[in-house]
C-alpha positions in Angstrom: 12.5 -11.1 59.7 10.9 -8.4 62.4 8.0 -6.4 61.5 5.5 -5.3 63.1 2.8 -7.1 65.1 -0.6 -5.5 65.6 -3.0 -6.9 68.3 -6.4 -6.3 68.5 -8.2 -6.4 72.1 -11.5 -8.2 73.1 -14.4 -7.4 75.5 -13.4 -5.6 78.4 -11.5 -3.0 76.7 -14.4 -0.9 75.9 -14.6 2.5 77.6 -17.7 4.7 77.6 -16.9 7.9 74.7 -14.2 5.7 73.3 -14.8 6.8 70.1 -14.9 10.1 70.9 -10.8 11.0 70.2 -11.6 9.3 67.1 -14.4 11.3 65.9 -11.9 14.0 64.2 -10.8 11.8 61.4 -12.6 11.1 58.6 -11.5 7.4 58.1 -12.8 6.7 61.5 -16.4 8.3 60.8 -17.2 6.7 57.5 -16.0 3.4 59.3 -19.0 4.2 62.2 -21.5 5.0 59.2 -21.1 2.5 57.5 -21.3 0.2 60.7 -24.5 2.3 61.5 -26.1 1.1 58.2 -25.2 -2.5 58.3 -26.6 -2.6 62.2 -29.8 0.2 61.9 -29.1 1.7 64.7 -26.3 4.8 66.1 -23.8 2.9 66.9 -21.4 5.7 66.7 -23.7 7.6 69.1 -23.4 5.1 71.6 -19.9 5.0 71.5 -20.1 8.4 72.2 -22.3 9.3 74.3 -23.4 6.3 75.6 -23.0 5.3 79.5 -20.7 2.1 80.3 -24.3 0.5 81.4 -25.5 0.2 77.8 -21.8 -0.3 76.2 -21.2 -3.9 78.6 -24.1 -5.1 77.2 -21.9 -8.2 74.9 -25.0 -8.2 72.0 -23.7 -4.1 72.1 -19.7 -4.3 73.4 -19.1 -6.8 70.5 -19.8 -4.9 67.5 -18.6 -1.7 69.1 -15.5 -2.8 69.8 -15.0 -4.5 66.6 -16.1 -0.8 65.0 -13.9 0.9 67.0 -10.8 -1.0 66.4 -11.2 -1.4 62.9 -12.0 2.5 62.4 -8.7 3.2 64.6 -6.9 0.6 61.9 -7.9 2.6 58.9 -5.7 5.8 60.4 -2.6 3.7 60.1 -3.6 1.9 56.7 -3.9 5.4 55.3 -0.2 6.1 56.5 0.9 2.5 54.8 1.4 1.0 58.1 1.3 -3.1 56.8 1.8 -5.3 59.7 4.0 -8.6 59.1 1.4 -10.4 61.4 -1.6 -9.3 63.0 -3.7 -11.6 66.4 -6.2 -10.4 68.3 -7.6 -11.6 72.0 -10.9 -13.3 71.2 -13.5 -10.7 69.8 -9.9 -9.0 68.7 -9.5 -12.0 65.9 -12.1 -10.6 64.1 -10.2 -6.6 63.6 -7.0 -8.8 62.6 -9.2 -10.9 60.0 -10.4 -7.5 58.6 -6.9 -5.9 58.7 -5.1 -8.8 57.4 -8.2 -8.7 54.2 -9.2 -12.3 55.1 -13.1 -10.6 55.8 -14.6 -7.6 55.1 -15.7 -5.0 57.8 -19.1 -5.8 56.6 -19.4 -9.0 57.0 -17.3 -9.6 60.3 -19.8 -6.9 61.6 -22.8 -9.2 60.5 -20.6 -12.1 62.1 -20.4 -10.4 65.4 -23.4 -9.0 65.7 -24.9 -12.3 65.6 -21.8 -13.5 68.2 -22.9 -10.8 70.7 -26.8 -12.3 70.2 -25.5 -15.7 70.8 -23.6 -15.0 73.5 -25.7 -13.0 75.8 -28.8 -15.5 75.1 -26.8 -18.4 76.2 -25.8 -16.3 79.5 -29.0 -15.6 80.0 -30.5 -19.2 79.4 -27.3 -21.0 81.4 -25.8 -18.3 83.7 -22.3 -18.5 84.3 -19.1 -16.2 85.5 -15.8 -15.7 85.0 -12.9 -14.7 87.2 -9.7 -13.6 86.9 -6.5 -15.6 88.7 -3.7 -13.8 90.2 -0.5 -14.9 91.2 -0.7 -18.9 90.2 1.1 -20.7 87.6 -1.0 -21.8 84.4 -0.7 -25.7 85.3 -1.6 -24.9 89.1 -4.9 -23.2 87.6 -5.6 -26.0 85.4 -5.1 -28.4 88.2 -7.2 -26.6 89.9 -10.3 -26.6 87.4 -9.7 -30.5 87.0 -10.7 -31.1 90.5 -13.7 -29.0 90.5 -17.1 -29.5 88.3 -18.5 -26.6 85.5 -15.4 -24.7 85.5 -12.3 -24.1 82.8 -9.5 -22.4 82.1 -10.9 -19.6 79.8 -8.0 -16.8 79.1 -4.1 -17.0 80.0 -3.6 -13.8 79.9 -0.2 -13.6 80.8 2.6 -15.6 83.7 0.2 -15.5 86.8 -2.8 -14.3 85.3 -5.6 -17.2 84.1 -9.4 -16.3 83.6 -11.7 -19.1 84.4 -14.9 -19.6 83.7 -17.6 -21.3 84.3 -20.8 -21.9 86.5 -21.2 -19.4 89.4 -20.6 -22.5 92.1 -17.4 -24.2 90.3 -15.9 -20.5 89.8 -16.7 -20.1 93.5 -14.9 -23.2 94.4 -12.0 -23.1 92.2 -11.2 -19.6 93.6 -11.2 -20.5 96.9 -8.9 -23.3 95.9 -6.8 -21.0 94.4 -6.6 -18.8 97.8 -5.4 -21.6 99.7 -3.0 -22.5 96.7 -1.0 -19.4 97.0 -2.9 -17.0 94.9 -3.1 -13.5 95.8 -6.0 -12.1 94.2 -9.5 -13.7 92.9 -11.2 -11.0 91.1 -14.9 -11.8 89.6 -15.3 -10.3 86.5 -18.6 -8.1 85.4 -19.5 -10.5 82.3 -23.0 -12.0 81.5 -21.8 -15.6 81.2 -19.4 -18.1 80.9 -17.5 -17.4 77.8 -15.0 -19.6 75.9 -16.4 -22.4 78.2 -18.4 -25.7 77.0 -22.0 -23.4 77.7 -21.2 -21.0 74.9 -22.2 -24.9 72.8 -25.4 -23.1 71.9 -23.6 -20.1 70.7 -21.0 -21.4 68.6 -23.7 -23.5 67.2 -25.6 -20.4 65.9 -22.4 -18.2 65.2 -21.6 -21.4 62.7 -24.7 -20.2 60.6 -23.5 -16.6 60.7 -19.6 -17.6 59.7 -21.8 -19.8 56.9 -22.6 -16.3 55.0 -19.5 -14.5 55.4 -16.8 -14.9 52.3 -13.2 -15.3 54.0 -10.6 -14.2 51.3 -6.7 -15.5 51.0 -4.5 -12.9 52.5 -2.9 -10.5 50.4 0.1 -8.3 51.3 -1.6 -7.2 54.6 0.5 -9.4 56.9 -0.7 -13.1 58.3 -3.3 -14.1 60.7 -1.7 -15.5 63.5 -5.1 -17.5 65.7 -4.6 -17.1 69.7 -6.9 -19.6 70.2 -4.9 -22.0 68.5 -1.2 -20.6 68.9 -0.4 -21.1 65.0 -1.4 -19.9 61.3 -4.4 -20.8 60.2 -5.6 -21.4 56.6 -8.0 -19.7 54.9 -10.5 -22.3 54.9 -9.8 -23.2 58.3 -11.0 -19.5 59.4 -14.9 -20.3 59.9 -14.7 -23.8 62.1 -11.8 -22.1 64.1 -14.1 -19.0 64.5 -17.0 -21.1 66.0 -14.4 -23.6 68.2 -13.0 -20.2 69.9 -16.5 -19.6 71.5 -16.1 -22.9 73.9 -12.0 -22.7 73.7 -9.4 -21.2 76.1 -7.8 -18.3 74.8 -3.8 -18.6 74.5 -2.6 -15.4 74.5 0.3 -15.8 76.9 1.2 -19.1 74.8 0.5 -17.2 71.4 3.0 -13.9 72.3 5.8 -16.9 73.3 5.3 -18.5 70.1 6.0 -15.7 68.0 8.2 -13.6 69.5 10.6 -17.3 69.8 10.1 -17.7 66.4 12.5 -17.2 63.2 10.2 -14.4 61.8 9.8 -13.1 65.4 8.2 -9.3 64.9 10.8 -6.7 66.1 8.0 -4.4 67.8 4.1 -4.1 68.7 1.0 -2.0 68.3 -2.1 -2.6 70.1 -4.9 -0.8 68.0 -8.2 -0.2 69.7 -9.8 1.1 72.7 -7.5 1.2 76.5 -4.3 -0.5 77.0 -4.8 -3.9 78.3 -3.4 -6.2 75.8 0.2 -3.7 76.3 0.3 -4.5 79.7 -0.1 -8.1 79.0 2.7 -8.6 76.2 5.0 -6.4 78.7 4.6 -9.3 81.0 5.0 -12.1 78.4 7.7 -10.7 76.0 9.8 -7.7 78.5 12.1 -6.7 75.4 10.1 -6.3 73.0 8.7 -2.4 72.0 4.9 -2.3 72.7 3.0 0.9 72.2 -0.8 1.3 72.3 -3.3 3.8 71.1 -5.8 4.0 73.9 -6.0 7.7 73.9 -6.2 11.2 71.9 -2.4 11.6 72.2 -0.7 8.3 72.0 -2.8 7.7 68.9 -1.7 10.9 67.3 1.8 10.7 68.3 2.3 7.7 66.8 0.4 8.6 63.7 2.4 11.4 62.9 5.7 9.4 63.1 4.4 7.4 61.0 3.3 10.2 58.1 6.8 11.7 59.0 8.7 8.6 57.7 
C-alpha cells in the first residue's frame, strides 16, 4: 500500500530555542497559546528563550515537547499531508494520538502534564538511571539485565543500541557486564529516574487517573496508530490501559520499524516531525532503504514544506 509514516520523538529530543524556527508561522503560535492557556504558564517563552537547565526538567520537557511536535504537525496538516500511519517513541505516542484524531491537543496536554508530575516525583522519591548500550545484541542486553537485580531493558533503540534502566547500582553493574561482554560504549544518560521500568508503578498509577478524563476518539481518515510499546495496532479503547502500561514497559522501537516496514501495507517513506533528528538516525539503522527525512531545523522544515504546497 506505501504511504507515509510520521514518527514522533520522545524526551531527549528537546533543544533549548527549539521553538524558535517555528515561531514564524501562525499554526505553530496559536498551537503554543493555546498550550499556554491550558498549562498557566509561558510555555512558548520557555521554549524560546529558556536554557536547557529548565527545559530537562521531565514535569517541563514533557509538555514542551509534546507542544512543539504537535505545532510542527499543524504546518503539514495545513498542506494536506495525511499520514497512512503515524508511532511515536514514548512521550512521541501522544503527538501521533493527536495527529491520528484519536485525542485532542488539549487533553493529551492535560495527560502529560500530569505524566511529567508523575514521573519526576517517582524519580525523586525512588532514584534511578538509565544508560545507553552500545555495540551488543538485544538478547545479550537482556541476558545481561536477568542476571543482575533493579535493572531492565527500557528502549531498543535500534541493532546495537539498548537503554536500560534501572536503580543507580544494577545500571552500574549491568554496564560493566556489558564492557566485558563486548560492548563498546556505556553511556549514562542525564534523566531524573528510571523510566519505562517497574519504579515508574507509582506513576502509571496516577497517569491512569489523568488518561481516566481524557475522551479517546475512533480514528478518522488521519492514518492509524501504530503503539511502539506494543509493536501492533491498538484499538481505540485499548488506548488508556496501553498508555499507563508504557510507563513501566520497554520501548520497541527497533522491533516496531521491523514490523512495519515487513509488512503488506509497509509505508513507502518517513517523516520525523518534532524537535532534532534522533528518531532519523535510528530508522536509518533499522530500515537502510527506506526514505527518512526529518524537520529538526529552520531549513529542512521549510524545504520540505514547500514541496509539499508545490504538489
Amino acid at each position: 500500500m506505501g504511504g507515509m509514516m510520521i514518527l514522533f520523538p520522545g524526551q531527549g529530543s528537546q533543544a533549548a530555542g527549539m521553538a524558535e524556527y517555528v515561531w514564524s508561522y501562525p499554526e505553530a503560535r496559536d498551537v503554543y497559546a493555546e498550550a499556554g492557556d491550558i498549562l498557566g504558564w509561558d510555555i512558548g517563552d520557555l521554549c524560546r528563550n529558556g536554557s536547557i537547565e529548565k527545559l530537562t526538567r521531565t514535569d517541563r520537557t514533557q509538555p514542551a515537547l509534546l507542544t512543539q511536535s504537535v505545532a510542527m504537525w499543524r504546518l503539514f496538516e495545513k498542506e494536506g499531508l495525511i499520514p497512512s500511519v503515524a508511532a511515536g517513541h514514548s512521550l512521541g505516542e501522544y503527538s501521533a494520538l493527536v495527529a491520528t484524531g484519536h485525542l485532542s491537543f488539549a487533553d493529551a496536554l492535560r495527560v502529560v502534564e500530569q505524566r511529567g508530575l508523575a514521573m519526576q516525583a517517582c524519580g525523586e522519591e525512588l532514584g534511578g538511571t538509565m544508560a545507553a548500550i552500545l555495540g551488543l545484541e538485544d538478547d545479550a542486553v537482556d541476558e545481561i539485565c536477568a542476571t543482575v537485580d533493579e535493572v531492565w531493558p527500557a528502549n531498543y533503540n535500534s541493532p546495537g543500541q539498548v537503554v536500560i534502566s534501572g536503580s543507580a547500582d544494577g545500571v552500574g553493574a549491568a554496564g560493566e557486564l556489558a564492557l566485558e561482554r563486548g560492548a563498546k560504549k556505556v553511556r549514562v544518560l542525564p534523566v531524573s529516574g528510571a523510566f519505562h521500568t517497574p519504579f515508574m508503578a507509582g506513576a502509571a498509577e496516577r497517569l491512569a487517573e489523568a488518561l481516566g478524563r481524557a475522551v479517546f476518539h475512533e480514528a478518522g481518515s488521519e492514518g492509524r496508530f501504530f503503539s511502539t510499546t506494543e509493536v501492533r495496532y491498538p484499538e481505540t479503547g485499548e488506548l488508556a490501559g496501553l498508555l499507563a502500561r508504557q510507563l513501566t514497559s520497554p520501548v520497541k522501537f527497533t522491533q516496531s520499524i521491523e514490523a512495519l516496514t515487513r509488512s503488506a501495507d509497509a509505508p513507502d517513506q518517513a517523516l520525523e516531525v518534532g524537535p532534532g533528528g534522533v528518531l532519523t538516525g535510528l530508522v536509518k539503522r533499522i530500515a537502510r532503504d527506506l526514505p527518512m527525512a526529518s524537520t529538526g531545523d529552520a531549513d529542512s522544515l521549510g524545504g520540505i514544506l514547500k514541496d509539499l504546497a508545490a504538489r
